[in-house]
C-alpha positions as CSV (number, residue, x, y, z in Angstrom):
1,X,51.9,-35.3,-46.6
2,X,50.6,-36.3,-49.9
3,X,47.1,-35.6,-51.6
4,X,47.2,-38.2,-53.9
5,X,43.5,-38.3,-54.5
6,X,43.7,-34.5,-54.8
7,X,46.7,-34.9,-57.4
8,X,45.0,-37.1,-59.3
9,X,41.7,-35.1,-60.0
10,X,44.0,-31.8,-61.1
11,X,45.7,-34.5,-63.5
12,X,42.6,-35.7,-64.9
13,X,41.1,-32.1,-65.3
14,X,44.2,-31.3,-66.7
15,X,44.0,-33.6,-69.5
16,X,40.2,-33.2,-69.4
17,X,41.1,-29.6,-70.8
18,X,44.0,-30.2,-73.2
19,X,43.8,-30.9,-76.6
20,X,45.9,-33.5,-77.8
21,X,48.1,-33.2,-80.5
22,X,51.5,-34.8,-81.7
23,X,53.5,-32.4,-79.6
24,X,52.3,-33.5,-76.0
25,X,50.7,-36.7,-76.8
26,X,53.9,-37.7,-74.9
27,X,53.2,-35.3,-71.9
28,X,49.7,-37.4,-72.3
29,X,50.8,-40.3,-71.7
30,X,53.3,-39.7,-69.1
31,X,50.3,-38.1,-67.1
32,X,48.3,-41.6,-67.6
33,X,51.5,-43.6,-66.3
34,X,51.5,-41.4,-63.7
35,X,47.6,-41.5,-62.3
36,X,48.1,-45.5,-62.6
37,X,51.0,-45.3,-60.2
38,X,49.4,-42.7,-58.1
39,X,46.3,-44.7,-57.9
40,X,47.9,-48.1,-57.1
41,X,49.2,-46.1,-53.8
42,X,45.6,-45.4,-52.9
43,X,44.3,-48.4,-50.7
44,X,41.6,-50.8,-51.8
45,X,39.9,-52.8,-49.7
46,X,40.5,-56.7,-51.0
47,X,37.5,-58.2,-53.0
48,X,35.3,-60.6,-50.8
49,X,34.8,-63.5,-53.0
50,X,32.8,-66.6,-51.6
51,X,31.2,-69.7,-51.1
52,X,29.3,-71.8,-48.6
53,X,32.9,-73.4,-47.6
54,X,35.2,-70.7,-48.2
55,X,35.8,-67.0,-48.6
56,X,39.1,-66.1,-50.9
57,X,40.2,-62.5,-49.9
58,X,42.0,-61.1,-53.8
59,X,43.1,-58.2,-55.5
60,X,41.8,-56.4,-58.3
61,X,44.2,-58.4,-60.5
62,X,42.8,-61.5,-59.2
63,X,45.6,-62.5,-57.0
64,X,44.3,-64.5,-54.3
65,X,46.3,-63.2,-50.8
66,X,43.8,-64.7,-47.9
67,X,41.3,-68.0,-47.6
68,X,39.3,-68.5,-44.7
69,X,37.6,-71.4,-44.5
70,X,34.0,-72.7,-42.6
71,X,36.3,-74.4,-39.6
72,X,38.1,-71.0,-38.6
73,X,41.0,-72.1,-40.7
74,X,43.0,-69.7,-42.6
75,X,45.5,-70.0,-45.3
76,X,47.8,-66.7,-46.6
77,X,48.5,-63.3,-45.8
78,X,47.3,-59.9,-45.1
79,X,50.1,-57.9,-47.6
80,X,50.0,-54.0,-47.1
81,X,50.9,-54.5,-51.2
82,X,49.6,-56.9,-53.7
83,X,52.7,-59.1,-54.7
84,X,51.5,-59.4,-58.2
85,X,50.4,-56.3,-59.1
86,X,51.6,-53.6,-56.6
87,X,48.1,-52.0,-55.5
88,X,48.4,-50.8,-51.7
89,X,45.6,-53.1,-49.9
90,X,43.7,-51.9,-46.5
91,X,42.4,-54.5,-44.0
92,X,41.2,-52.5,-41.4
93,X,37.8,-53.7,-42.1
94,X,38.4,-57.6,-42.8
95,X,38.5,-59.8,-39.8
């Protein structure tokens, strides 16, 4: 099994340590692509964003994947992935 979280903080230190210079600023930047696609495979939970008759459930980018309204109604999804964007999503805790 992956240790993203793990990979992640050895990239950072990594970089943390290295000096940058022309020769690996491309290693550099291949190491930031790479802890932005490792981190959109770490789940977030979705933003809670609300108001007296409603309560949007969104990503980070804003993307809007759940409404729950005052009545009990609901409108949307529950996405393991944010279309939009691609960030995993966990619901456990969201009713």
């Amino acid at each position: 099994m992956r240790n993203i979280l793990g990979s992640i903080s050895t990239i950072k230190n990594f970089m943390g340590n290295a000096g940058r210079n022309t020769c690996n600023e491309y290693l550099y930047n291949a190491l930031l692509n790479a802890i932005e696609s490792m981190e959109m495979d770490v789940a977030m939970k979705p933003i809670e964003d609300s108001c007296e008759e409603k309560t949007h459930y969104k990503c980070k980018c804003e993307y809007i994947f759940l409404t729950k309204y005052s009545d009990g109604h609901r409108m949307g999804n529950k996405p393991n992935y944010c279309e939009r964007c691609g960030q995993a999503i966990d619901w456990s805790q969201v009713g």
